[in-house]
C-alpha positions in Angstrom: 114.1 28.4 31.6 116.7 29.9 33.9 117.5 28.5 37.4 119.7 29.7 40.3 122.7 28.5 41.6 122.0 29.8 45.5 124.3 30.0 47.8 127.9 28.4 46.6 127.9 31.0 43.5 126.7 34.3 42.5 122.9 34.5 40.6 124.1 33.6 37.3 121.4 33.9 34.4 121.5 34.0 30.8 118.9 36.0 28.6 117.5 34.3 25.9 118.3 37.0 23.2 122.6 37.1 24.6 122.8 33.4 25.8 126.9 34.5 26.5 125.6 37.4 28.9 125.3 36.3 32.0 123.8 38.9 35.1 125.4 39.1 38.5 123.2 39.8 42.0 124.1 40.1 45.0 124.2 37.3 46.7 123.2 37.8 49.8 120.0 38.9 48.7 117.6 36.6 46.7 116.5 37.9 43.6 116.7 37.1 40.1 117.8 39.7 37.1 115.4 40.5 34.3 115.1 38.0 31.7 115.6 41.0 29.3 117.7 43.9 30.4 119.5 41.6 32.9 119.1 43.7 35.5 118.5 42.2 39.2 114.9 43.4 40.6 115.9 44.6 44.3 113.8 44.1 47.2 112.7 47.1 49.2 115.4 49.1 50.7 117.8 48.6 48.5 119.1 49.7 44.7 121.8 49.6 42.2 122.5 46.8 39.1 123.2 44.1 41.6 121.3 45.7 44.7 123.8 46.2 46.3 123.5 50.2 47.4 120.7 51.4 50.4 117.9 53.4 48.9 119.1 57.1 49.1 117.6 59.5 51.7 113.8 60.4 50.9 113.1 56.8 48.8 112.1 53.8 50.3 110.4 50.5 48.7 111.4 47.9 45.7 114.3 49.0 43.9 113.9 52.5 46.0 111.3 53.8 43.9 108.7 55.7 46.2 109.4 58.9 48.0 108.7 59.5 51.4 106.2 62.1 52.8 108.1 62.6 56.3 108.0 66.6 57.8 109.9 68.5 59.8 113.0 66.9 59.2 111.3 63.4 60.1 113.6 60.0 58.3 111.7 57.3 56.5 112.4 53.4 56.9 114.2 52.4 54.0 112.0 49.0 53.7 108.2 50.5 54.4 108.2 54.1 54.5 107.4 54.5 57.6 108.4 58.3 59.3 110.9 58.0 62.2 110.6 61.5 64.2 112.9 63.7 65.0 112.8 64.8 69.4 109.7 67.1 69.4 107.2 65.4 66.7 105.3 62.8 66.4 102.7 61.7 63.9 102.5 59.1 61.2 104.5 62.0 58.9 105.7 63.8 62.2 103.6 66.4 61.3 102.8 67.2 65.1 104.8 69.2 67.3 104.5 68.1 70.8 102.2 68.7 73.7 102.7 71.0 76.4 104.6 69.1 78.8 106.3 66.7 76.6 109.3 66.6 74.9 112.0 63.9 73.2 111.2 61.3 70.4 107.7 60.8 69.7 107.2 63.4 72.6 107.4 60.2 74.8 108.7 62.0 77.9 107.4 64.7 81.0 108.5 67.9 81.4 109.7 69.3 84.8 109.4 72.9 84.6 108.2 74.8 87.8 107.1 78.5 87.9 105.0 78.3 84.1 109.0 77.8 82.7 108.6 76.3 78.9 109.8 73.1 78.2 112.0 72.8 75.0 110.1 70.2 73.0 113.7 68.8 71.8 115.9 68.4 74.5 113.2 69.5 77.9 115.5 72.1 79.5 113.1 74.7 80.7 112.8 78.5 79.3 112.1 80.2 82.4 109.1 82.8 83.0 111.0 86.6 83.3 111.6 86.5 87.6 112.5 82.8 87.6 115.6 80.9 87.1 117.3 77.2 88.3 117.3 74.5 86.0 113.3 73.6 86.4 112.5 77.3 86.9 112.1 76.7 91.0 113.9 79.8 92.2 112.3 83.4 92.3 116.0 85.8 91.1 118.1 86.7 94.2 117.8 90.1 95.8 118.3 93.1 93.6 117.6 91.8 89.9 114.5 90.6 88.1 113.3 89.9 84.7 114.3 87.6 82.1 117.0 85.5 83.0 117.2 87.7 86.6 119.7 90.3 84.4 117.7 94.0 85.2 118.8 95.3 88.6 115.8 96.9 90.6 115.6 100.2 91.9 116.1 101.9 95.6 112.9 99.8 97.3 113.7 101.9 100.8 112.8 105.3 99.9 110.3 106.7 101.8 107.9 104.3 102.7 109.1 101.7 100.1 109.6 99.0 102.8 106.9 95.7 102.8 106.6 93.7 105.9 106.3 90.8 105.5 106.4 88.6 109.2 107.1 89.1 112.8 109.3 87.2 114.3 108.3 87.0 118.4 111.3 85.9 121.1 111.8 86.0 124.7 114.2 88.4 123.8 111.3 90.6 121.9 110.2 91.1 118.3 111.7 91.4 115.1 110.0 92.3 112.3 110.8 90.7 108.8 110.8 93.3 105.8 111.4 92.6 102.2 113.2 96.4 100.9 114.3 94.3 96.8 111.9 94.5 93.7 109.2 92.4 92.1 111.5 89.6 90.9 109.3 89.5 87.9 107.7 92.8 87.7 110.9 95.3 88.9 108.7 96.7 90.9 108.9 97.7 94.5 106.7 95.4 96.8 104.8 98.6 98.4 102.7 98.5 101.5 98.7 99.1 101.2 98.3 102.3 100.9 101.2 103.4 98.5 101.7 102.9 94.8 104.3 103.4 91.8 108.1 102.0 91.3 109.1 103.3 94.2 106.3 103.5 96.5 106.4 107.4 97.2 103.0 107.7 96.0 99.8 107.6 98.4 96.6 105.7 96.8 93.8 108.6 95.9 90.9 109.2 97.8 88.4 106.4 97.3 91.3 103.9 97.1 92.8 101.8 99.3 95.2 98.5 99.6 98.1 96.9 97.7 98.7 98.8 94.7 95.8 101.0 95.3 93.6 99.2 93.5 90.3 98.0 96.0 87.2 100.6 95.9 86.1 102.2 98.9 82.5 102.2 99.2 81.9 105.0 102.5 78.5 106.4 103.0 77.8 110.0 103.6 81.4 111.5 102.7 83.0 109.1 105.0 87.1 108.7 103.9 88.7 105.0 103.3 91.7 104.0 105.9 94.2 104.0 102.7 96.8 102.1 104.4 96.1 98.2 104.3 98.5 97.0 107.0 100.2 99.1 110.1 102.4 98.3 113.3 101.9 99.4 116.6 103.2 98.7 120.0 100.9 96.7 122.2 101.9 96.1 126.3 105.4 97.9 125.4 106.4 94.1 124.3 105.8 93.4 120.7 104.3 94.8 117.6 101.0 93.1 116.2 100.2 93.5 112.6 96.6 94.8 112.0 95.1 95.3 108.6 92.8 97.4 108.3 91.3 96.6 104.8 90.3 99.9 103.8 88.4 100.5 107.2 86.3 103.8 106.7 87.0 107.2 108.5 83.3 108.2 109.1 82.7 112.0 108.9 81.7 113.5 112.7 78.2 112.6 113.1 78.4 109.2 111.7 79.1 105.5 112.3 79.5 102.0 111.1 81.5 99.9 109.3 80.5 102.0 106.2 79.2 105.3 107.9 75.9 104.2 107.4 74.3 105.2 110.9 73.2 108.7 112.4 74.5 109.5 115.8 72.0 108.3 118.4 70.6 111.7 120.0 72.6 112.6 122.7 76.0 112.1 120.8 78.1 113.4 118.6 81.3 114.0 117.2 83.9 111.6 115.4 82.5 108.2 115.8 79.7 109.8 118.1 81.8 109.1 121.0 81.1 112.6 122.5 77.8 113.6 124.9 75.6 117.0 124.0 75.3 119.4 126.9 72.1 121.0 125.2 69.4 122.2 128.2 65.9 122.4 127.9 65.2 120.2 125.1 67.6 121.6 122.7 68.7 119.3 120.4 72.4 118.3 119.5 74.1 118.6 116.1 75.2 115.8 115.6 78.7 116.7 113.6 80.0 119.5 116.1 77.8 119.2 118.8 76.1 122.5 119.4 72.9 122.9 120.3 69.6 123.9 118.6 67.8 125.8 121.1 63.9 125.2 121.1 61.9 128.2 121.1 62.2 131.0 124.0 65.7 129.7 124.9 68.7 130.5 124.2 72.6 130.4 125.1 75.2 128.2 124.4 73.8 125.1 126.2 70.1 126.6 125.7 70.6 127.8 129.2 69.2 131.2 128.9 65.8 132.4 128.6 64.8 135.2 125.9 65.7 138.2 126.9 63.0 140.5 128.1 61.1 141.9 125.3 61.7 138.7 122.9 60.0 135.4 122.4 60.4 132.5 119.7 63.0 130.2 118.1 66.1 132.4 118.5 64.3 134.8 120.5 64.5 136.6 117.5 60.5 138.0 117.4 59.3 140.7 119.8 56.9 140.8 122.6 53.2 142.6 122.7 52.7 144.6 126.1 50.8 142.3 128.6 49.0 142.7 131.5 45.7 145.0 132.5 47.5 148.8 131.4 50.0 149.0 133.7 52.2 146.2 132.0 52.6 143.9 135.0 50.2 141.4 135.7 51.3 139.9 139.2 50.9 136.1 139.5 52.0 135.8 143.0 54.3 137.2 145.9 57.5 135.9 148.0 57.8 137.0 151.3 60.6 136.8 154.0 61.9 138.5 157.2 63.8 141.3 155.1 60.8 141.9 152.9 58.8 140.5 150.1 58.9 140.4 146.2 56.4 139.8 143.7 56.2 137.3 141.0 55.3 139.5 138.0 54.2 138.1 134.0 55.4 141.3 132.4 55.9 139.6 129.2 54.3 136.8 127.3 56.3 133.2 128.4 59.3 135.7 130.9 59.0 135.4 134.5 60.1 138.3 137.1 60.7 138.4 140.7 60.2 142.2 141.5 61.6 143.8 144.8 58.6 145.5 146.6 57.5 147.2 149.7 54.5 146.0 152.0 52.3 148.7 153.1 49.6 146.3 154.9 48.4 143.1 154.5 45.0 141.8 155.5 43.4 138.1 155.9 40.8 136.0 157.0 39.8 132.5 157.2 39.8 132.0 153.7 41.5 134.5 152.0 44.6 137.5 152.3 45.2 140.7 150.5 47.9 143.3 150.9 49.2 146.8 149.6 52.3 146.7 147.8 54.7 149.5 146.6 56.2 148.7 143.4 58.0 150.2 140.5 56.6 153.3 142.2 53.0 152.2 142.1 50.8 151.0 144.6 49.5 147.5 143.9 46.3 145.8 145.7 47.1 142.6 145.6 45.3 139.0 146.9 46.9 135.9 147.8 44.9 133.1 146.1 44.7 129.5 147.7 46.0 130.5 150.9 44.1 128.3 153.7 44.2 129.3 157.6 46.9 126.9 157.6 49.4 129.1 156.1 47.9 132.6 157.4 49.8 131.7 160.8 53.2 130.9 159.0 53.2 134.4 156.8 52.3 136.2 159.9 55.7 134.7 161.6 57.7 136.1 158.7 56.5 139.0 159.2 
C-alpha cells in the first residue's frame, strides 16, 4: 500500500515493480501518481508529469484531455469547458451573433444609435445611415454635403426655381421667409417645391401630376387641368406672405366647376369657373364654355336680338318663307293711327310682323263697328277695325 506524506513533503510514492523509484507531484495539488507508470493523474485544468502546466488553449478537463467546441473565436474554461464569448456573441458555444441593439460580452449591453445608424456588435459605436453623422448618428450632414459619412458635395439647389420654403417667420417689423437652397442630406438631391422635379429642380411635373416630386395623381373631370404647384406665396393686406397649398387643386375647363370639375354651369353662366352671366334674348340659351348664345328658332343676332329676316323662318332662319295672305301677299291684322297719319300692321310673312306707312282715304263707323280706305303699297285696301266699341270711336276721331 502507498500513503502520502501531505503537506510537509512532496507526494512521494513507490511502485511495486521499482520500489527505489519514487514519483513527485505537485504539491499544491492533491493527487497521487500511477501505481505503474508513476505518473501523477491531474485534476481538470491542469497537465504535465507533475501537473504542474495549465491545459493548453482548446483542452479543458482531467489531465487536459477533452477539446473544447467554442466558435467564433469564443475561450473555454480550463476546469469545465465552458465557452467564454468574445464582445458580440453569446451562446453556450458563442455561436450567436448579437441582437439588433445590443453589443459587448454576451451582448449584455444597449445600443444608442439614432437616425437607423448600426451599432457595432463589438465595441457599439454606431455606423451611421448615408446623410447622418455624430457619434449616435443624431445630426443630419451640414449644408452642402450628403451621403455616406457627409463626404459628396450637392449641387447648385438655387437655379431656377430650386429654392424650398420651408417657414415664415412674422415680426412687427414684417415677414421673413425661411428657405432651405442645400441638398437632400441623404439623397443629394435638391429639396424642390411641389410642382417641380429632378436634381435641380428645373423640371415642371407633367400634366396629370402634381406635388413634391411630382408624384400625387390628379383625378379632374371633363379635361379639367391639376394646380401643379403644391405650395405658393402671396401678399395679403400689403403686410405679410401667407403660405397656401393648394394640393393639386383642379383648373376646371370654362363651363365647369367643383373641386374636381364635376358640375355643369348652372344656365345663365358661363365661362372659367362659370363666374360670367349670358346676355342670350328671347330664350336663347347660353354655351356654357364661351358664352354665346343658341338662338331658338326665328331669332337671330348675336344676343338672339333679331328677328329672321323677311323671307326666312326656323332655327337659324336658315329655311324660306311660303307667300301668305289672300293674293295680294299682305294680310293686315290691324292699323296705327296718329295726327300725322296712320300705318297698318301687316302679316306679310309666316311668324314676321310689319308696320306699313299708309294713306287714309275715308274711314267710316257706327256703334259697333269702323271701316276705312287705305292706300298702300299702291293698292287700295278696305279695311275694318275689329273690337272697336263706341268708347274708342270718339278717341280715333280726335286723332284725326
Amino acid at each position: 500500500m502507498y500513503f502520502l506524506d501531505w503537506p510537509n513533503n512532496p507526494i512521494q510514492k513507490k511502485s511495486s515493480h521499482q520500489s527505489d523509484i519514487y514519483c513527485t507531484c505537485d504539491r499544491l495539488i492533491k493527487c497521487t501518481c500511477h501505481h505503474v507508470y508513476g505518473r501523477c493523474p491531474c485534476p481538470s485544468g491542469y497537465t504535465g508529469r507533475n501537473c504542474e502546466e495549465p491545459c493548453p488553449e482548446g483542452t479543458f478537463g482531467p489531465d487536459c484531455s477533452m477539446n473544447c467546441t467554442c466558435h467564433n473565436e469564443g475561450q473555454c474554461n480550463a476546469t469545465d469547458g465552458n465557452c467564454i464569448c468574445k464582445a458580440g456573441w453569446k451562446g453556450k458555444k458563442c455561436e450567436d451573433p448579437c441582437p439588433e441593439g445590443t453589443f459587448g460580452p454576451d451582448c449584455a449591453m444597449n445600443c444608442t444609435c439614432l437616425n437607423e445608424g448600426v451599432c457595432n456588435a463589438t465595441d457599439g459605436k454606431c455606423m451611421c445611415r448615408d446623410g447622418w453623422t455624430g457619434i449616435e448618428c443624431e445630426k443630419p450632414c451640414p449644408g452642402g454635403f450628403f451621403g455616406r459619412g457627409c463626404n459628396e458635395t450637392c449641387p447648385d439647389c438655387r437655379n431656377g426655381e430650386g429654392i424650398l420654403v420651408i417657414g415664415l417667420i412674422l415680426s412687427k417689423k414684417g415677414a421673413r421667409i425661411i428657405t432651405l437652397e442645400t441638398c437632400h442630406h441623404v439623397y443629394g438631391r435638391c429639396p424642390c417645391p411641389s410642382g417641380y422635379k429632378g436634381r435641380d429642380c428645373t423640371e415642371i411635373c407633367p400634366p396629370g401630376h402634381f406635388g413634391q416630386g411630382c408624384l400625387q395623381e390628379c383625378d379632374c373631370k371633363n379635361d379639367g387641368e391639376c394646380e401643379r404647384v403644391y405650395g405658393r406665396f402671396h401678399r395679403t393686406l400689403a403686410l405679410f406672405l401667407e403660405y397656401r397649398y393648394l394640393y393639386g387643386k383642379c383648373i376646371c375647363q370654362d363651363g365647369w366647376r367643383g373641386e374636381k370639375c364635376e358640375v355643369p354651369c348652372p344656365e345663365g353662366t358661363y365661362g372659367p369657373d362659370c363666374a360670367m352671366n349670358c346676355t342670350c334674348r328671347n330664350e336663347g340659351v347660353c354655351n356654357a364654355s364661351d358664352g354665346k348664345c343658341v338662338c331658338q328658332d326665328g331669332w337671330t343676332g348675336n344676343e338672339c336680338e333679331k328677328p329672321c329676316p323677311r323671307g326666312f323662318f326656323g332655327r337659324g332662319c336658315g329655311q324660306t318663307c311660303t307667300e301668305c295672305g289672300n293674293g295680294e301677299g299682305i294680310l293686315v291684322i290691324g292699323l296705327v293711327l296718329w295726327r300725322r297719319g296712320a300705318r297698318i300692321i301687316t302679316l306679310g310673312f309666316l311668324d314676321f310682323f310689319e308696320m306699313l306707312p299708309v294713306r287714309l282715304n275715308w274711314m267710316h263707323w257706327d256703334e259697333n263697328c269702323c271701316s276705312a280706305q287705305l292706300d298702300a303699297l299702291g293698292r287700295e285696301l278696305l279695311f275694318v277695325f275689329p273690337d272697336i266699341d263706341h268708347h274708342t270711336v270718339p278717341a280715333v276721331r280726335n286723332i284725326l
